[in-house]
Structure formats: structure tokens, C-alpha cells
N, C-alpha and C positions, 0 to 999 in steps of 0.2 A: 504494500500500500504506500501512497508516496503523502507528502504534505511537511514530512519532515527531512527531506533529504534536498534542501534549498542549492539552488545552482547547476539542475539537472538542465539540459540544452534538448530544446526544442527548436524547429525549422516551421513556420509558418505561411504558408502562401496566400496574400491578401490580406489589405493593412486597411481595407472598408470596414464598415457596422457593426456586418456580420462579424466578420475577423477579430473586431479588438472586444465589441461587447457583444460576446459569447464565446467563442475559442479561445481568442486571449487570455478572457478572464478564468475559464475551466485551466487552462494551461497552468497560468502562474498560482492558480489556486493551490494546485496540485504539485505545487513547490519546482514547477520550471520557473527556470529565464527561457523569454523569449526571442527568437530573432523572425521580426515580421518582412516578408520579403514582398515589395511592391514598386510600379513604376511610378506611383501617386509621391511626386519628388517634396512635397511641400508635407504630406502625410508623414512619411522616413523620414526625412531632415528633422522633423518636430520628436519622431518617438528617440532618435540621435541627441537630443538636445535635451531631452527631459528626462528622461529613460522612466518613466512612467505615465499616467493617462488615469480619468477618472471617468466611471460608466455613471450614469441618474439612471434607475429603476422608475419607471412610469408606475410608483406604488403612491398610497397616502405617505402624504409626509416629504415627499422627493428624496428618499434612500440614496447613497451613491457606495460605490464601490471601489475604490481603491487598485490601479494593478503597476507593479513596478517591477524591476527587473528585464525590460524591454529594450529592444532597441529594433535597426531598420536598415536593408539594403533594397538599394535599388538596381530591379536586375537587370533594367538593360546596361547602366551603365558599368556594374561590377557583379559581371554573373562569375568571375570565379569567385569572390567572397561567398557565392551562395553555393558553392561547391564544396567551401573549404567545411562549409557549417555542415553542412549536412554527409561531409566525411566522417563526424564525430562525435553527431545525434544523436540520441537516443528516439526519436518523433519526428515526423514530418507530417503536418497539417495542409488541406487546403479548405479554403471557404472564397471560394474566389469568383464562381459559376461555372456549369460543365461547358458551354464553348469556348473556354481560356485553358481547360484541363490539358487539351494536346502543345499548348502554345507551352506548356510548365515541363512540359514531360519529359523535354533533354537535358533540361538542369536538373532534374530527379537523378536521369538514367547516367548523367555524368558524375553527379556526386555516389551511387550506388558502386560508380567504376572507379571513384578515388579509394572509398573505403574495400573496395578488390584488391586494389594495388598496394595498398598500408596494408593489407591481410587482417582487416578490421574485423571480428568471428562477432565479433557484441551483435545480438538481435534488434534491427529496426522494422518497425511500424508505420506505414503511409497510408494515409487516413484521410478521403476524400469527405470531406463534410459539408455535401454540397445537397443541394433538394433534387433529386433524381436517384432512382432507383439500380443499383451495383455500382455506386460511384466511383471505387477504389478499385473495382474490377475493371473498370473501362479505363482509369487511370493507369493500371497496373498494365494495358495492352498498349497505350500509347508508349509507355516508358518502356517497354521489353521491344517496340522496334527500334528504339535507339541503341539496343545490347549487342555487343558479341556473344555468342554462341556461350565462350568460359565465364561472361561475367552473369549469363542467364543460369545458369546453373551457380552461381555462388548467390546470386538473390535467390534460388527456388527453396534456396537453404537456410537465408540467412534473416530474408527481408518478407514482411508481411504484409497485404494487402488486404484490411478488414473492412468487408462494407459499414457502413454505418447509416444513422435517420437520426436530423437534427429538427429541433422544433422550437422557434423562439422569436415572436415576432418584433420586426426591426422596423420600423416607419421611415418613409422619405421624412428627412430631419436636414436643419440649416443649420451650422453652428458658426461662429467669428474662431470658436477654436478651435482647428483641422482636426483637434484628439478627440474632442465631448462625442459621445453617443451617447443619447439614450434608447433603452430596450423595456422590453415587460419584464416584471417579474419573476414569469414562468419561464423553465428552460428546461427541453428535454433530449438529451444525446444517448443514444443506444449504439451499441459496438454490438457485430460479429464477433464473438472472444475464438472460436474456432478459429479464425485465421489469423488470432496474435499470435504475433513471433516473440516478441516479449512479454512473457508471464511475469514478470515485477514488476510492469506499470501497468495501475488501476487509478484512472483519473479520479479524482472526488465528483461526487454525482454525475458519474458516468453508468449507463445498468449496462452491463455487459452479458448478453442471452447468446443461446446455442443454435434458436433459430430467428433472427433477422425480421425474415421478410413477412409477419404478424404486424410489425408494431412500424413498418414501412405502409403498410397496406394500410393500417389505423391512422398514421399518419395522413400520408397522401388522400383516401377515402374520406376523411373529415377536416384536416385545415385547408388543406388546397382545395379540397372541391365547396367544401362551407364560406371559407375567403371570397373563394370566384361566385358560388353561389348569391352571397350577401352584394358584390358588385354588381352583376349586371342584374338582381333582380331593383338592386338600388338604384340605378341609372338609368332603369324602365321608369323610375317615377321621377327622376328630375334629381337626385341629391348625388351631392360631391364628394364626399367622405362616407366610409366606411361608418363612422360613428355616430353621423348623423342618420343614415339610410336603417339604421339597426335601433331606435328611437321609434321606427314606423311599425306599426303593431306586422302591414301585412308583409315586409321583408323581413321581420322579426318570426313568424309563423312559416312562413317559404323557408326559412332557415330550417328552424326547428325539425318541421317534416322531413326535408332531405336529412338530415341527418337522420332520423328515424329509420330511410329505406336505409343509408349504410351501414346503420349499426345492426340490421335483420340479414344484411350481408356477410358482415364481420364477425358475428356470431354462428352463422350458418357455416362458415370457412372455419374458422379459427377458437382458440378454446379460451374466450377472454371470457370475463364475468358480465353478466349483463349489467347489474347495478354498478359494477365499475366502470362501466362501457359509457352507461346512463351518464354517470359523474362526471367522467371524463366530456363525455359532448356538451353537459351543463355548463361546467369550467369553460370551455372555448367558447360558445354564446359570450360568456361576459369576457372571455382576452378581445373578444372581437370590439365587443360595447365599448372598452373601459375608456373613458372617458379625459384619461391623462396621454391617450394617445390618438394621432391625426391619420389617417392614413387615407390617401386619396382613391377614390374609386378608379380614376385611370390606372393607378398604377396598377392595381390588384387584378384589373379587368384587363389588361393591357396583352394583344398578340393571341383575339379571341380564336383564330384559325390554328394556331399551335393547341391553345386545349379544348377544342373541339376533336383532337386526334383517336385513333382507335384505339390506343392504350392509355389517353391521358384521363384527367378524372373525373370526367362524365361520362365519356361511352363506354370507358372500362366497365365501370360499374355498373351501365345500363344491360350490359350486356350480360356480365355477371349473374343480376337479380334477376334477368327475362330467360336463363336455363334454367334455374332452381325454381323457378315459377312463382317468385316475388315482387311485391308492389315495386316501380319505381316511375310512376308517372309523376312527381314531382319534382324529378332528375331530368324528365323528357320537355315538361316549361321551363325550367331554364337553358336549356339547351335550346330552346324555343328562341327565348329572349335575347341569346347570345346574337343570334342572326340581325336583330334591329340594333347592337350596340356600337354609337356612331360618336367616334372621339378622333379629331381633326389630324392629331398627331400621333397617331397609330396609324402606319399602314397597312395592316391587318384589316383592322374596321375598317378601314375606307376602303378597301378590296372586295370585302364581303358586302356593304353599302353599295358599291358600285355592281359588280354581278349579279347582287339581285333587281338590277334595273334591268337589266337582258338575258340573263337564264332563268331555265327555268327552274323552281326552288328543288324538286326533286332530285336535279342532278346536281346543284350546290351541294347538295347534304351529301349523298355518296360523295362526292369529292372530297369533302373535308372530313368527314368520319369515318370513309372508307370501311362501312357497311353493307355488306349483301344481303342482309336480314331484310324480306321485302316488308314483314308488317313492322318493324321496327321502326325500318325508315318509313313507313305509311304513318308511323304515330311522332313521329318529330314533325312530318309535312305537315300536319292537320292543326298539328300546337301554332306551328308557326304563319298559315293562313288563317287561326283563328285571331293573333295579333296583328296579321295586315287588314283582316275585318270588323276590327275596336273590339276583339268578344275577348275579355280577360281572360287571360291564364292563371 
């Protein structure tokens, strides 16, 4: 267990929000120093100059948190320093987003080839803690085409790739001070412990499980689809924040339902507690409400043609609950909704805006959901001509 063994080294990729309040702070909790690795030159320069940073918890009271032991390179201009660091790690972190993952992955595969060459045997851990599902796995494939042949078999050995599911919401936030973030309260990181390579590190409020992709599926199934949820049913009636839209009884109740079909899902799959289940979906209602945090419906709502996809987290699901012979028609109006969601600077919505002036809605929807299910797609068509004929969804 770690917390007492101060000046453990960590490698961190991404010196954003997410990175400093939540990574960051689980990191040096857990008695590392950190070195945050980003090309945000004003972000580095400030963790180099202060060598700590303070989070504010969006609780009563304005909490804050404390984290030191930090500091910062910047990798385009001195990517061997990030090679040097992560020759003699114990952790490498990323929170940075999966389209940057492959951009990270030769300073991985180079530092994995410095500690080959020092015959470095110590067990490291690379831990993609990103919102996407086998994040560490798809990192771990970026980073082994960078290998030679002898140094892919010294990581099959040496170096670990555990998925993981992070849960902690971060708001579009403005600060004068490139360090302040504030985050919520809550914060949930689950590790694959099956694929640590280093059995002596246990972060502090880290759950470390045997099987993963439960509490991925809990995840993704209720904040990401309830988030997206809460926006475009919020943007159907005109509100611009997330916390004002969740004030209105009837996005407040469209909420609520949809969760109800995922948690009839998540139970039907998976062997969680219903009254835990219950609790847990309560709690997210109010992360969502809490009223010490802003969070813009654009953003949440933002690039509705990516989660309209046939894995992302509403047709997954849709699909899911229509084999097992489950409700999910409250899944199927906002999927509805998502089709009129019209935001200027999103070129998504304006795509989707725009083709539905000249195709025709049926073959929009196989398009983007990439559905052969014929009555499936007959029940998103019908949702969706009932909102171009004013009949509420």
C-alpha cells in the first residue's frame, strides 16, 4: 500500500483538468511526485515554478485540496527528458483523450526501450485513464508498433497495460490561474488488477477488480448516456447549462426513466445490487444538478453523430435491452431528439441539420447508427417524425 513511501516517480501524460484534478491528485495522494508531461507551455512553466497547484471541490463550503511534489515537461520541446523519466518510473499515467493516445505512444515505446537498455527488471504500469473503453489496451498497441521484436518481449514481461474506468466530473472552467481547477466531489477510478505488473502499488481510493468491464459498462451506460441524455433532452426546450435544464421537472423525469431502462440492463448483464444500483443512479441525478457546478449543454451535447454510433451509448444499449426483451423506449426519444440538436459550432449538428433538409430521415439513421434492425430503426423514425410534427416525445 503506498501513502507512506513519499518521492515514488510517476510519469503523467496531460497537465488539463482532468490530469491535475483527478490523476494528479490520486497520484501524489498516494505518496508520488509527479512529472506532468504536456505541450500547454504556460501550464509546465507554472507546475516548474511552483511545484504544486490547489484543486476547489464544487462541495459546501468551497473545500480545496492541496497537491505538491509536481512538476512539468514539455514534450515537444524536450521529449528526451520524458524518456529519461519514464526510464525510472514506477507509473505512467494518461488522461489526455484517446485521439492524442497514438500521438504519446513513441515517447512510451522509447522510454520502455531506455529502461531495456539500463536492464531496468523493476515492474511498470501504463494506465490509460481516459473515457473509452480498453484504453490501455489500444495504448499498449500503439506503443508495441514502435518496438523491436527484443524490446516487445522485455515489456510482455516486465511492463503492464491495465484497463481502467474513471469517473469525475470536470466542467468547462476559466481561471486567471493556468493551475486552479475545480472538480466534484465524487471520484471514481477502477483498475484491471489482472494486468498489474506491479503488485506494491495500490493507489488510495483506487478499487482495483478482476473483472473490469461491469463497472465500464455502469459507467459509460449511466454518466455518459445520462450526461448526453440531460443535454439534448435540455436543449429541446431552450436551456444552456446542464444545471439549469435539470431544474425542469420534464428533463428531470426523461433523466430519471432512462436510467431506469439501464439499470434493468445492468442488472440483467451483470451481478451488481439493485438498491446499490438504485443509489448509485440517485447520486448522479444530483452530480449532475449540483448547483456549485456550470457545465454547458454544448459541450456535453457536443459531436451528436459520434454518439449516435452503434457501440456508443445509446444504441448500445438500445440494442442490448430490445434482445433481452426490455423497455427502452425512453432511450429511443432521445435518440429522437438528438437529430433536431442545432448548435452553430458543432459541425456534427450542422451536418445532421443540414441532411435532414435533403435525405430522407430513414436512411440518416442507418447511416449514423449503422442499424439493420428494421423495426428498431422503424421506432427511432416514428420518434423522430413525431418531433418534426410538434407531437412530444
Amino acid at each position: 500500500m503506498l501513502g507512506s513511501g513519499e518521492g515514488r516517480q510517476a510519469v503523467h501524460f496531460g497537465a488539463g483538468n482532468i490530469g491535475r484534478g483527478f490523476i494528479g491528485e490520486t497520484l501524489n495522494d498516494s505518496g508520488f511526485d509527479v512529472t506532468f508531461v504536456d505541450v500547454n507551455k504556460e501550464i509546465i512553466d507554472a507546475l516548474n515554478e511552483r511545484g504544486e497547484y490547489t484543486i476547489t471541490l464544487a462541495a459546501e463550503g468551497d473545500p480545496t485540496v492541496h497537491v505538491s511534489g509536481v512538476s512539468g515537461i514539455n514534450n515537444m520541446e524536450h521529449p528526451e527528458q520524458v524518456v529519461d523519466k519514464i526510464e525510472t518510473a514506477e507509473l505512467v499515467t494518461t488522461a489526455i483523450g484517446p485521439n492524442i493516445l497514438p500521438r504519446i505512444a513513441p515517447l512510451i515505446a522509447q522510454g520502455i526501450e531506455a529502461r531495456f537498455k539500463a536492464n531496468n527488471l523493476d515492474p511498470l504500469d501504463v494506465v490509460a485513464a481516459e473515457n473509452m473503453v480498453g484504453g490501455s489496451e489500444k495504448l499498449k498497441e500503439y506503443v508495441y508498433t514502435n518496438l523491436d521484436a527484443d524490446v516487445k518481449a522485455f515489456a510482455d514481461e516486465h511492463v503492464g497495460f491495465p484497463n481502467s474506468a474513471v469517473d469525475r466530473i470536470v466542467p468547462q472552467q476559466h481561471h486567471d490561474d493556468p493551475l486552479a481547477v475545480t472538480v466534484e466531489k465524487f471520484k471514481e477510478w477502477v483498475v484491471d488488477e489482472t494486468a498489474v505488473r506491479n503488485e506494491n502499488i495500490r493507489l488510495k481510493g483506487v478499487h482495483y477488480v478482476d473483472d473490469l468491464l461491469p463497472f465500464i459498462e455502469r459507467k459509460l451506460f449511466s454518466v455518459n448516456t445520462g450526461h448526453a441524455t440531460t443535454a439534448y433532452t435540455g436543449a429541446s426546450r431552450g436551456y444552456d447549462t446542464i444545471q439549469d435544464a435539470l431544474k425542469d421537472l420534464h428533463v428531470k423525469v426523461r433523466l430519471e426513466k432512462v436510467l431506469a431502462e439501464i439499470r434493468s440492463l445492468l442488472l440483467d448483464k451483470w451481478d451488481f445490487n439493485e438498491a446499490d444500483l438504485e443509489e448509485y443512479h440517485k447520486i448522479l441525478v444530483e452530480r449532475f444538478a449540483n448547483p456549485r457546478l456550470s457545465d454547458s449543454i454544448a459541450r456535453v451535447a457536443r459531436t451528436p453523430i459520434r454518439k449516435l454510433g452503434y457501440d456508443e451509448r445509446f444504441i448500445r444499449p438500445i440494442r442490448e435491452l430490445e434482445e433481452r426483451g426490455l423497455e427502452y423506449d425512453e432511450l429511443v426519444k432521445v435518440v429522437a431528439t438528438m437529430f433536431y440538436f442545432d448548435q452553430d459550432d458543432d459541425e456534427q449538428a450542422m451536418e445532421i441539420q443540414s441532411r435532414m433538409q435533403t435525405e430522407d430521415v430513414r436512411d440518416l439513421v442507418i447511416a449514423f447508427t449503422e442499424l439493420t434492425d428494421d423495426d428498431l430503426i422503424d421506432e427511432i423514425v416514428h420518434r423522430i417524425n413525431h418531433i418534426s410534427n410538434n407531437i412530444p416525445v
